[in-house]
BALO-171583 format. One record per residue (C-alpha): residue number from 0; x, y, z. Coordinates in nm, 4 decimals. Example, Ala and Ser with C-alpha at 12.3 -4.5 7.8 and 13.67 -1.06 7.14 Angstrom:
<nodes>
    k      east     north        up
    0    1.2300   -0.4500    0.7800
    1    1.3670   -0.1060    0.7140
</nodes>
This chain:
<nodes>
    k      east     north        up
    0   -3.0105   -0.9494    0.6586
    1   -3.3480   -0.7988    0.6534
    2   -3.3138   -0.4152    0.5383
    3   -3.5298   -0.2747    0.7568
    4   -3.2956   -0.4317    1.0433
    5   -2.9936   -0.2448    0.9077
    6   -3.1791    0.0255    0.8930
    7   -3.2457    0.0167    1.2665
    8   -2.9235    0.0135    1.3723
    9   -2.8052    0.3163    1.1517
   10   -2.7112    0.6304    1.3593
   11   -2.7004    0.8125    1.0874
   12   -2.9863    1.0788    0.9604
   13   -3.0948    0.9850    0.6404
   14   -3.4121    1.0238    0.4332
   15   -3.5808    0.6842    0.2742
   16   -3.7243    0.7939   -0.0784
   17   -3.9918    0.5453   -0.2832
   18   -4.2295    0.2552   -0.1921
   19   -4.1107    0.2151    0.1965
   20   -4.3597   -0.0266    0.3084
   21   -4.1681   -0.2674    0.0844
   22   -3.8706   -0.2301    0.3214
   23   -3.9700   -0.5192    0.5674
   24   -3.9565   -0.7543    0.2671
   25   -3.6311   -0.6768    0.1398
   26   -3.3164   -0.8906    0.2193
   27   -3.0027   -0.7749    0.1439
   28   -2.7618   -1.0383    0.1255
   29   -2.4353   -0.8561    0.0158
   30   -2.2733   -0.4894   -0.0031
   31   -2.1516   -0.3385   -0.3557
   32   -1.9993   -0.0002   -0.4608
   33   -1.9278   -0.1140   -0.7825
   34   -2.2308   -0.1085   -1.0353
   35   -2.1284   -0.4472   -1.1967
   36   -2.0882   -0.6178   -0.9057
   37   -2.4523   -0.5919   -0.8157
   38   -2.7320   -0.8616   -0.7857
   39   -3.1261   -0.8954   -0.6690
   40   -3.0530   -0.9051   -0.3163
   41   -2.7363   -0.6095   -0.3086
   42   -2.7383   -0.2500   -0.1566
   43   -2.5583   -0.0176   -0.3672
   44   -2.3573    0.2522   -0.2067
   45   -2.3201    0.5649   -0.4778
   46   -1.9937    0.7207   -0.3720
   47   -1.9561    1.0395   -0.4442
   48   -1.5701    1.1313   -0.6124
   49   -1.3783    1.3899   -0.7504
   50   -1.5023    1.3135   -1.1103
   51   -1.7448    1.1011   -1.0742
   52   -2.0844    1.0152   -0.9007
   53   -2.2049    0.6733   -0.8341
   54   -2.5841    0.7958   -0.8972
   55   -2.5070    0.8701   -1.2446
   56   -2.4926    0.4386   -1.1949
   57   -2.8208    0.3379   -1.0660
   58   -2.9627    0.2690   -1.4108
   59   -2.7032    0.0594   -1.4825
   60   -2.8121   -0.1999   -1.1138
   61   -3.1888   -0.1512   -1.2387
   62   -3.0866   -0.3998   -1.5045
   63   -2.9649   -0.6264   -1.2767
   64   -3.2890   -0.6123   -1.0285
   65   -3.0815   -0.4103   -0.7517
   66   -3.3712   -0.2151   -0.6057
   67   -3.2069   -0.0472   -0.3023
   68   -2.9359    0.2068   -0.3257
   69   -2.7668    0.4727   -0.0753
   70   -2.6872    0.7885   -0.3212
   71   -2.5068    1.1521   -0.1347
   72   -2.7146    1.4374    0.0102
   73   -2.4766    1.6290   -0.2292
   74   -2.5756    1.4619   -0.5381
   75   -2.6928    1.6422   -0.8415
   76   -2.8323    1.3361   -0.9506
   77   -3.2107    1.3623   -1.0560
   78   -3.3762    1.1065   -0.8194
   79   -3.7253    1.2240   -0.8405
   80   -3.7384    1.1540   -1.2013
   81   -3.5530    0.8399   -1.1628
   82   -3.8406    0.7111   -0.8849
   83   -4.1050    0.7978   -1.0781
   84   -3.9715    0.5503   -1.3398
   85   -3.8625    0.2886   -1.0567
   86   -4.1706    0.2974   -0.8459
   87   -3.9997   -0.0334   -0.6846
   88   -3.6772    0.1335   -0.5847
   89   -3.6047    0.2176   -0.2446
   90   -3.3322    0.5333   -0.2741
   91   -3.1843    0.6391    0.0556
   92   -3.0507    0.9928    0.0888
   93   -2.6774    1.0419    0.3368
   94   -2.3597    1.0918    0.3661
   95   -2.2306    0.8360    0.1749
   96   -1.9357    0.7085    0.3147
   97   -2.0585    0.7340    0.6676
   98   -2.3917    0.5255    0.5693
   99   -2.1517    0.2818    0.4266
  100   -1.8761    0.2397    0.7198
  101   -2.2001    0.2079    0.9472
  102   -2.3713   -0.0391    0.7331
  103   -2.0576   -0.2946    0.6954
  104   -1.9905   -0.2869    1.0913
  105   -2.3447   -0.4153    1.0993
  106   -2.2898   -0.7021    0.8162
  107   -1.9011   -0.7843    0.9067
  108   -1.9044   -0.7504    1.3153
  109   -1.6570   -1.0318    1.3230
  110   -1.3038   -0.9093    1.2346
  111   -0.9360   -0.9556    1.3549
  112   -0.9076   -0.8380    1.6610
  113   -0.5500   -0.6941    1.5963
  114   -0.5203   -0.5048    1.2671
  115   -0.1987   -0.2667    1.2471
  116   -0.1826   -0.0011    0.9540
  117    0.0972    0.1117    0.8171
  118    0.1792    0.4571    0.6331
  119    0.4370    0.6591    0.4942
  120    0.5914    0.6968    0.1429
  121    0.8026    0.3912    0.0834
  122    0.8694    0.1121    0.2971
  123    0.4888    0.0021    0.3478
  124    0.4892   -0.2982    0.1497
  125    0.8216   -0.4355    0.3213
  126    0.6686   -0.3735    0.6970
  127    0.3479   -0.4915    0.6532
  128    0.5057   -0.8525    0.5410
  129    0.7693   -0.8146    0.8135
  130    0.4773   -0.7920    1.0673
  131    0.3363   -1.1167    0.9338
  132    0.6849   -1.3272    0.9427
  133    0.7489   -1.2069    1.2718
  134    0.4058   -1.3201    1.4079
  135    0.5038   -1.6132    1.2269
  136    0.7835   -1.6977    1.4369
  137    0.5818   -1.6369    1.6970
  138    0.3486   -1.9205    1.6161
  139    0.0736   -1.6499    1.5807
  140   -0.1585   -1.6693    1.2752
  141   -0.1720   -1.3398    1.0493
  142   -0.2039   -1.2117    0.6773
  143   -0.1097   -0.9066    0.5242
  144   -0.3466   -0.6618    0.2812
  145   -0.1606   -0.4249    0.0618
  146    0.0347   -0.3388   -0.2550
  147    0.1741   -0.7201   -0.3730
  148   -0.1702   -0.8584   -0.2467
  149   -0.3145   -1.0652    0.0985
  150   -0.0230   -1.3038    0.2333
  151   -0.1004   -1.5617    0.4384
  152    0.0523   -1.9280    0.5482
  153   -0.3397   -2.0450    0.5905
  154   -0.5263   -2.2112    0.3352
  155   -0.8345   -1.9497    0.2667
  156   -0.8467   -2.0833   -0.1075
  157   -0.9282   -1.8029   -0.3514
  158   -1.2402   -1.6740   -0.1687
  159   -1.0505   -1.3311   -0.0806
  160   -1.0870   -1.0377   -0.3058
  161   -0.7720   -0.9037   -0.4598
  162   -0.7707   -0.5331   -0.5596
  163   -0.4280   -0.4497   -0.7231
  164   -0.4375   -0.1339   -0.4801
  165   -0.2294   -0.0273   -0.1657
  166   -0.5608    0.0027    0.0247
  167   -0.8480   -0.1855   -0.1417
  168   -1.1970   -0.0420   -0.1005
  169   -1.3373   -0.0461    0.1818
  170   -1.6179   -0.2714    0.0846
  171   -1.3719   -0.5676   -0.0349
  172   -1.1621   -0.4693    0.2805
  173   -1.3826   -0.5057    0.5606
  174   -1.4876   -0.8641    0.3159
  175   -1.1358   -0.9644    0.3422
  176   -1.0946   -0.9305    0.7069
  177   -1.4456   -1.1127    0.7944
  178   -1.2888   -1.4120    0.5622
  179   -0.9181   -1.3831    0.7606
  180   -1.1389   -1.4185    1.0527
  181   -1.3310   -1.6407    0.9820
  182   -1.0039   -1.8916    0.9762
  183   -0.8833   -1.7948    1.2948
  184   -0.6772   -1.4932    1.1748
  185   -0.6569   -1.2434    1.4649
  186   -0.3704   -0.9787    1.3589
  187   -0.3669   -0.8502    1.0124
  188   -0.1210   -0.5714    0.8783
  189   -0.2674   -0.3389    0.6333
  190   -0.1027   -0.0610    0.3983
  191   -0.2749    0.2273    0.3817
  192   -0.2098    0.4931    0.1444
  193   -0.2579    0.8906    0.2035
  194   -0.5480    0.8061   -0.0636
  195   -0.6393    0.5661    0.0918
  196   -0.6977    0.7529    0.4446
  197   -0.8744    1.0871    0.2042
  198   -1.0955    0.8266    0.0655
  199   -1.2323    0.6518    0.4127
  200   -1.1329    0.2973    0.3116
  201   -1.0210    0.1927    0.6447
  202   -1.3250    0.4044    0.8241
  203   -1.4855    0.1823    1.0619
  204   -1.2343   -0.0488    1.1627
  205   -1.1008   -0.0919    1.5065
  206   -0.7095   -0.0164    1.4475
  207   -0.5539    0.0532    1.7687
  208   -0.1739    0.0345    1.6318
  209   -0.0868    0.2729    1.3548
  210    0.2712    0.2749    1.1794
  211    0.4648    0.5821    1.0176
  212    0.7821    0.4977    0.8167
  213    0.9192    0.7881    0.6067
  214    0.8094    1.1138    0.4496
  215    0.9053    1.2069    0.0904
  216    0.7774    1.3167   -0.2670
  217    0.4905    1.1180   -0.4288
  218    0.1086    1.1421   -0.5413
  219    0.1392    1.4910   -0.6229
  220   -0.0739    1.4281   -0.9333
  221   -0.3528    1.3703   -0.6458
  222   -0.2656    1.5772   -0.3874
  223   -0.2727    1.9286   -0.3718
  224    0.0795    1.9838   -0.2463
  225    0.3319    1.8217    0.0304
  226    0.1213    1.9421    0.3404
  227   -0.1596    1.8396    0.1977
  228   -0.0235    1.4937    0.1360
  229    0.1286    1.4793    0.4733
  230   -0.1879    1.6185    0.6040
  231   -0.3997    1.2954    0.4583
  232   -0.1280    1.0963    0.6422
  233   -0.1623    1.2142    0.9855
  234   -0.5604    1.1150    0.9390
  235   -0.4417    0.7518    1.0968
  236   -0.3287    0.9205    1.3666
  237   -0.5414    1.2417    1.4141
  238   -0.8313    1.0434    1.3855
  239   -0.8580    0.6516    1.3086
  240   -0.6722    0.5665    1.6095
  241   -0.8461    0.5411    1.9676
  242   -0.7406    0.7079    2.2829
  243   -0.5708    0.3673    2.4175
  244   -0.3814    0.2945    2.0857
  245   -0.0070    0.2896    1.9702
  246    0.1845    0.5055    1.7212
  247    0.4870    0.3530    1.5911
  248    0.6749    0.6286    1.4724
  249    1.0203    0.6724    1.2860
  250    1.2355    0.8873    1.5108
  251    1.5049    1.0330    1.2635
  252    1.2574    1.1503    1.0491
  253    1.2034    1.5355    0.9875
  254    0.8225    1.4829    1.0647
  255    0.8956    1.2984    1.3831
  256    0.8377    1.5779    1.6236
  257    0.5049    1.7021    1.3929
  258    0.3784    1.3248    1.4076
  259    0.4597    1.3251    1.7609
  260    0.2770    1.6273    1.8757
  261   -0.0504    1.4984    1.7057
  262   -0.0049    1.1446    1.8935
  263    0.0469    1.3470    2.2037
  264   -0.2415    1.5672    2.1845
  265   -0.4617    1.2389    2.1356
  266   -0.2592    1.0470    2.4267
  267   -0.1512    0.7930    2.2113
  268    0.1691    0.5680    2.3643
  269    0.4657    0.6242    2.1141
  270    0.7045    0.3506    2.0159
  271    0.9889    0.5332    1.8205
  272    1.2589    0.3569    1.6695
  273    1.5886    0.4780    1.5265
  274    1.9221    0.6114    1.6373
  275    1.7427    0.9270    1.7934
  276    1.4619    0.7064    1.9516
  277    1.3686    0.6391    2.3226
  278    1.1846    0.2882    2.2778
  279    1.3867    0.0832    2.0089
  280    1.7000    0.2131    1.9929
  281    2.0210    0.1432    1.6877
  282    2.3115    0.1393    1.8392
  283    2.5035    0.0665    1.6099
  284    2.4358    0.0124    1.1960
  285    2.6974   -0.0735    0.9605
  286    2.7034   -0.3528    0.6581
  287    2.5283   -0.6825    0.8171
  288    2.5913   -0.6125    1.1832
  289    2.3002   -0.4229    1.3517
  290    2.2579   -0.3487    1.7483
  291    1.9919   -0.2399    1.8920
  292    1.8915   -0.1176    2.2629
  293    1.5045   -0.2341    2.4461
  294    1.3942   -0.2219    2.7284
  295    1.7616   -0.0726    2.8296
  296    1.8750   -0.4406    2.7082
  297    2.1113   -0.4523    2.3948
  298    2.0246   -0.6886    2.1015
  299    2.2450   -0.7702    1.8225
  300    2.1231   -0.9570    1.4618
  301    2.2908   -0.9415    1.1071
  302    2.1094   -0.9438    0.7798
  303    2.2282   -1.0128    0.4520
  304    2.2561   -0.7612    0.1751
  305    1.8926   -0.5738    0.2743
  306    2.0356   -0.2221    0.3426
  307    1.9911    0.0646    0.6196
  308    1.6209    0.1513    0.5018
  309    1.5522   -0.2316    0.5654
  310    1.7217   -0.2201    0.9001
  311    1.4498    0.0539    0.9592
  312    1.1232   -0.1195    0.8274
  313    1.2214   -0.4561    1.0387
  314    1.2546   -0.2220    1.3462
  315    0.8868   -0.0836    1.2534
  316    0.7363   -0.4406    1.2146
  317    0.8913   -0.5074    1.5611
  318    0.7390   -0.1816    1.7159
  319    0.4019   -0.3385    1.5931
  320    0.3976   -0.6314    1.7342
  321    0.5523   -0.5109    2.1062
  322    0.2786   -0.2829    2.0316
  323   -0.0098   -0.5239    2.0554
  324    0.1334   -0.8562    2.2328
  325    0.3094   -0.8632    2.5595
  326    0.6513   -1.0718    2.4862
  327    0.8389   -1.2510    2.7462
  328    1.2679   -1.1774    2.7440
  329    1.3079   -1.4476    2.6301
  330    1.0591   -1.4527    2.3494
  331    1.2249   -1.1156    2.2144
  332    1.5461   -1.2612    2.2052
  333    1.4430   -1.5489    1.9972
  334    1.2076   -1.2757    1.7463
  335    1.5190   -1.0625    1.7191
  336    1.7612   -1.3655    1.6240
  337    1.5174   -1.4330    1.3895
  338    1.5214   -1.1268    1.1942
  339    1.7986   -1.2804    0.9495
  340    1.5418   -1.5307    0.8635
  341    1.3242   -1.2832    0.7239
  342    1.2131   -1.2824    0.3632
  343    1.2309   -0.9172    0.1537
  344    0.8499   -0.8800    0.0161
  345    0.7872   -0.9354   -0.3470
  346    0.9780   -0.6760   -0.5946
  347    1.1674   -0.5354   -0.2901
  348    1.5263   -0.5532   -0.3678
  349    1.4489   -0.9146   -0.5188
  350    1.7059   -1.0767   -0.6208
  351    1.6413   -1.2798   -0.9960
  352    1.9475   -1.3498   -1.1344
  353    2.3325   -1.3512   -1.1262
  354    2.4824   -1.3954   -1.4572
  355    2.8151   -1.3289   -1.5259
  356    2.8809   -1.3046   -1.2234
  357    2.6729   -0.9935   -1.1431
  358    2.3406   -0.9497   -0.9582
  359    2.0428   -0.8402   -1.1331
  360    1.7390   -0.7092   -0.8934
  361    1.3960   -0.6274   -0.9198
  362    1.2716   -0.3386   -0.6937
  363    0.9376   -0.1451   -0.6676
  364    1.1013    0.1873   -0.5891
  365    0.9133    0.4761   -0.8156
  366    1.0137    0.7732   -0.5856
  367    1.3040    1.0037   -0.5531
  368    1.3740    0.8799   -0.2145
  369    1.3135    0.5140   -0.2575
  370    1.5571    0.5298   -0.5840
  371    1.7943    0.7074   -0.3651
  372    1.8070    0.3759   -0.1139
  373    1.8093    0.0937   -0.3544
  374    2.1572    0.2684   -0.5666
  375    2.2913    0.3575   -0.2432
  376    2.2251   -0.0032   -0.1072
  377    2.3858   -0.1612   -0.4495
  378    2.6642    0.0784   -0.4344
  379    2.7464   -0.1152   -0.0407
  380    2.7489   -0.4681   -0.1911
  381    2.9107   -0.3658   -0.6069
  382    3.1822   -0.5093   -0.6810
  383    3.2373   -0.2935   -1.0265
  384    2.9324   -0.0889   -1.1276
  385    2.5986   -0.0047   -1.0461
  386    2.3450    0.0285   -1.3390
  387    2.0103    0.1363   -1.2683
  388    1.7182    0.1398   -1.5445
  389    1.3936    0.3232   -1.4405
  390    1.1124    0.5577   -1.5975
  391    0.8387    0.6760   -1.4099
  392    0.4401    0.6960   -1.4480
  393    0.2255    0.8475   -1.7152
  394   -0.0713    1.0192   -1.5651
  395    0.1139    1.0834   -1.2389
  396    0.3102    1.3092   -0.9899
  397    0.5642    1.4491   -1.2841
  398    0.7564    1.6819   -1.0474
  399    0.9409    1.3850   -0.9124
  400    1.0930    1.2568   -1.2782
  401    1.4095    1.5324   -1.3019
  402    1.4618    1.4608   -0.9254
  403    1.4931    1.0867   -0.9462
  404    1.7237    1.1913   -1.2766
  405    1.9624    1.3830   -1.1401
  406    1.9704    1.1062   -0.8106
  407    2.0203    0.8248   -1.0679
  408    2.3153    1.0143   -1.2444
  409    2.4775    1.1079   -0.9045
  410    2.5056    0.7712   -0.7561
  411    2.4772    0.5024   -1.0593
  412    2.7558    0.4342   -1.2803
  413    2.5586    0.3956   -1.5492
  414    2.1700    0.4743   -1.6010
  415    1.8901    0.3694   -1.8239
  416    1.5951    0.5972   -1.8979
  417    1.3186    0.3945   -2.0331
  418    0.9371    0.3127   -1.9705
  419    0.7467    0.2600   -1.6524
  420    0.3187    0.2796   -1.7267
  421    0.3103    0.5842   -1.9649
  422   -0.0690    0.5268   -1.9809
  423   -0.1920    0.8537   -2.1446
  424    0.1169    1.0541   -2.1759
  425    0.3714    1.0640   -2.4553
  426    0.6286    0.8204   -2.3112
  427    0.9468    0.9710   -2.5080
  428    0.8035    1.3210   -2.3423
  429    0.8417    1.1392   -1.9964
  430    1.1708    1.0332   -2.0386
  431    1.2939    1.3538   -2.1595
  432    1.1269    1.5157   -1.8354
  433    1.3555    1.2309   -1.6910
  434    1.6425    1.3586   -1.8395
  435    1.5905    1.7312   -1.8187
  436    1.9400    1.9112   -1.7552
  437    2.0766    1.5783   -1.6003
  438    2.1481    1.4848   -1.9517
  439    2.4505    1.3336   -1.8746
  440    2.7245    1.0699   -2.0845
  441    2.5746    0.8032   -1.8256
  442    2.2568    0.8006   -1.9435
  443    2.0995    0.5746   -2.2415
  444    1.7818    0.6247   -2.3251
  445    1.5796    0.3372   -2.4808
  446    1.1825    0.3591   -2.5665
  447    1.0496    0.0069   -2.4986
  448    1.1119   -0.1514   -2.1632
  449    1.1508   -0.4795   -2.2845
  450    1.4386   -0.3782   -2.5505
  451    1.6077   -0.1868   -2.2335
  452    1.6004   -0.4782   -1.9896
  453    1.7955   -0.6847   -2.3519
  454    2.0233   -0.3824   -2.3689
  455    2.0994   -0.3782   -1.9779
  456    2.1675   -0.7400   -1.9287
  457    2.4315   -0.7476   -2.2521
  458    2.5937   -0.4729   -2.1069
  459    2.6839   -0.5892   -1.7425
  460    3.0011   -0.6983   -1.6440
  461    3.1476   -0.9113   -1.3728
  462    3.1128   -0.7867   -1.0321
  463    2.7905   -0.5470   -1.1740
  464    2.4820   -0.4898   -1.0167
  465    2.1675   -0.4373   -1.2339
  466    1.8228   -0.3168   -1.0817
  467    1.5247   -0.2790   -1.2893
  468    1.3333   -0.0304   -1.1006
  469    0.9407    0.0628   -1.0458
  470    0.7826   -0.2512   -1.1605
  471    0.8467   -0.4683   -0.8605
  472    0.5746   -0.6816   -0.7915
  473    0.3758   -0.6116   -1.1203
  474    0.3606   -0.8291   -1.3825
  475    0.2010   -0.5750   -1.6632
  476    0.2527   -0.2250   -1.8538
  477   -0.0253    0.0661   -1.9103
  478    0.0019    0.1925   -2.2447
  479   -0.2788    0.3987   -2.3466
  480   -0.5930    0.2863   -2.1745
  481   -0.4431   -0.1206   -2.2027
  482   -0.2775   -0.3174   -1.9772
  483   -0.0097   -0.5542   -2.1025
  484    0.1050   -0.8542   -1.9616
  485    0.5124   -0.7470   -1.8502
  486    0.6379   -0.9805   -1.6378
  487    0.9596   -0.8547   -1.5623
  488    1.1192   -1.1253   -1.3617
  489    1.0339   -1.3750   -1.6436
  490    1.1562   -1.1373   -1.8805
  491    1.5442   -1.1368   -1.7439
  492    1.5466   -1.5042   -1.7178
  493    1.4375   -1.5414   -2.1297
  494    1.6810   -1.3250   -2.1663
  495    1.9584   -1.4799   -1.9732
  496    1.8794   -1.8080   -2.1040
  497    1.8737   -1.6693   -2.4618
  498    2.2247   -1.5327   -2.3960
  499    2.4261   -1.7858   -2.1859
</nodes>
């Protein structure tokens, strides 16, 4: 696409700095905010960070013949010095991040037409990937973006761009969707993450169904305090969402009535569900046997073993997709009797192993109130003890660790403090933040993750149920600056095998 072209289109103000009548000429053939994914024929988008500023960069895409670049009116960045150098280089002065949303409408204007973000603290993961299965069932085509990955039943190949991150960038986001769409993919569900949202990834897009699960205590390494966390939240629905679009809200939350009054003020229809809710209604929740009331008719489904938060993110996923498709009686009947088919999302109360004759999970949860859910779920199905071995992130929110202590030590019968990404920090100083005044005759504490997922497995006993919590999905460990391959499902069944 010819740059003068984009250019054109850009509603932006923004001032165009070195040789402009070379702008006709140039053809810009692909988008990059990352300085080593550059080429010849890229536009490189300087974003401007808390730390860092991508001008500080443009040397670095010199080297690779990138000659066009988009750097922040608010950049310290000595430009005048650096064109005199780089007669060649075309350096355009903005706002950043709106210069960039702009730019990728104009190079990705085909995307799914039904794209449904979800937020909230836990739970994200797990209702994104119920949204796809149930679309499944209903014989519509979909993929989910988020923490484990893009999910899909299509064969894309390995074209898409994998980030690792709730959200991915919004460059290799808006690249993602053009590829879904590009095989016929119309409704994607996406994660998005209160970073996320602060950071613009999802800027841009046409979302017109937003998703709230829960509120509780994370990313307080990032975020300035709860409000402000919260605050970052609400920017799906205080500003990414149109006029015409759909909040699908968690009634029995605390922040039901706040999230409300912001969807109201912007006239957004509300699908609540929950036992206090007007549009999806429980009825009645207890062990496998859920009801539920729609459209004043009553629905009943079981599920096996997935718990009351479960119950809650399947409910969500259904709000979705009422949200966006108009479904027959009789085609909500058959989605609902179909919820017992669904499949728990990788590292979500993932079952890996029983051995001797106890159940050993895998489960993602790394805050106080996702903790809270998976013991009290495994104290529902134990048969003898719950045992529940956790640490919690170097480098990150490290108010939570003596609250998820003294929840472990409540409601396990038996806990394990050990390692969970200590990156920077001094793990044994985690753990003993862990440990604080819970210290407690429950507790072991063990300083290598692998040696504490040995210890755990010799210790259970018949009727036991084992969770390895934080990890999940993913399949290394941050020590220092490294990453380490820790595949934690593979590492139970060694050790099972090397013990049977």
């Amino acid at each position: 696409m010819n740059l003068q072209l984009i250019l054109n289109k850009i509603t932006l103000e923004f001032q165009i700095y070195g040789n402009k009548s070379l702008i006709a000429d140039i053809e810009i053939n692909d988008i990059a905010i990352d300085s080593r994914l550059v080429s010849a024929s890229s536009i490189f988008f300087a974003m401007m960070g808390k730390k860092n500023d991508g001008a500080n960069f443009l040397p670095d895409i010199i080297k690779k013949n990138c000659s066009v670049a988009v750097i922040s009116k608010n950049s310290k960045f000595d430009y005048q010095d650096f064109l005199l150098h780089n007669p060649q280089f075309i350096l355009i002065i903005s706002d950043v991040a709106k210069f960039l949303s702009q730019a990728l409408q104009i190079f990705y204007p085909n995307l799914p037409k039904n794209i449904y973000a979800i937020t909230g603290t836990n739970g994200k993961t797990s209702v994104a990937e119920y949204t796809r299965q149930m679309l499944n069932f209903l014989e519509i085509k979909s993929a989910s973006i988020g923490t484990i990955g893009i999910k899909t039943t299509e064969n894309i190949g390995d074209k898409l761009i994998e980030s690792g991150l709730t959200t991915p960038d919004i460059v290799s986001l808006y690249k993602n969707l053009a590829l879904l769409k590009a095989h016929n993919i119309n409704d994607v569900a996406i994660e998005v993450s209160s970073i996320g949202l602060e950071q613009k990834r999802i800027d841009g897009l046409k979302i017109e169904v937003g998703a709230f699960t829960n509120f509780s205590q994370d990313h307080l390494d990032y975020h300035r305090d709860m409000q402000d966390y919260f605050d970052c939240k609400m920017i799906l629905f205080s500003q990414i969402i149109p006029q015409n679009g759909c909040a699908v809200i968690n009634a029995d939350i605390p922040e039901f009535l706040a999230i409300k009054k912001i969807c109201d003020e912007r006239q957004l229809k509300i699908i609540d569900y929950g036992f206090s809710a007007k549009a999806i209604k429980i009825i009645t929740l207890n062990s496998q046997q859920i009801i539920i009331e729609y459209r004043q008719e009553i629905f009943e489904f079981s599920l096996d073993f997935k718990g009351s938060f479960q119950v809650y993110n399947i409910l969500c996923a259904f709000g979705n997709i009422i949200a966006k498709h108009d479904l027959s009686n009789l085609q909500i009947s058959k989605l609902i009797k179909n919820f017992s088919q669904l499949n728990s999302a990788q590292g979500r109360m993932q079952l890996v192993a029983n051995f001797r004759s106890a159940k050993i999970f895998i489960d993602f949860a790394h805050t106080p109130d996702a903790l809270e859910n998976v013991i009290k779920l495994a104290n529902q199905i134990k048969k003898n003890r719950v045992i529940i071995l956790f640490g919690c992130g170097g480098d990150r929110d490290s108010k939570k660790r003596p609250i998820m202590g003294k929840i472990a030590v409540e409601l396990a019968d038996l806990v394990i403090i050990t390692d969970d990404n200590p990156r920077s920090e001094n793990p044994q100083k985690i753990r003993q933040e862990i440990i604080a005044e819970n210290n407690s005759v429950k507790i072991i504490e063990i300083d290598n993750r692998k040696l504490a997922i040995i210890k755990a497995i010799e210790l259970i006993e018949a009727g036991d149920i084992l969770i390895l919590a934080g990890k999940g999905h993913e399949n290394y460990q941050i020590i220092g600056s490294q990453k380490y391959e820790f595949n934690e499902e593979k590492i139970v069944l060694d050790v099972i095998k090397k013990l049977s």
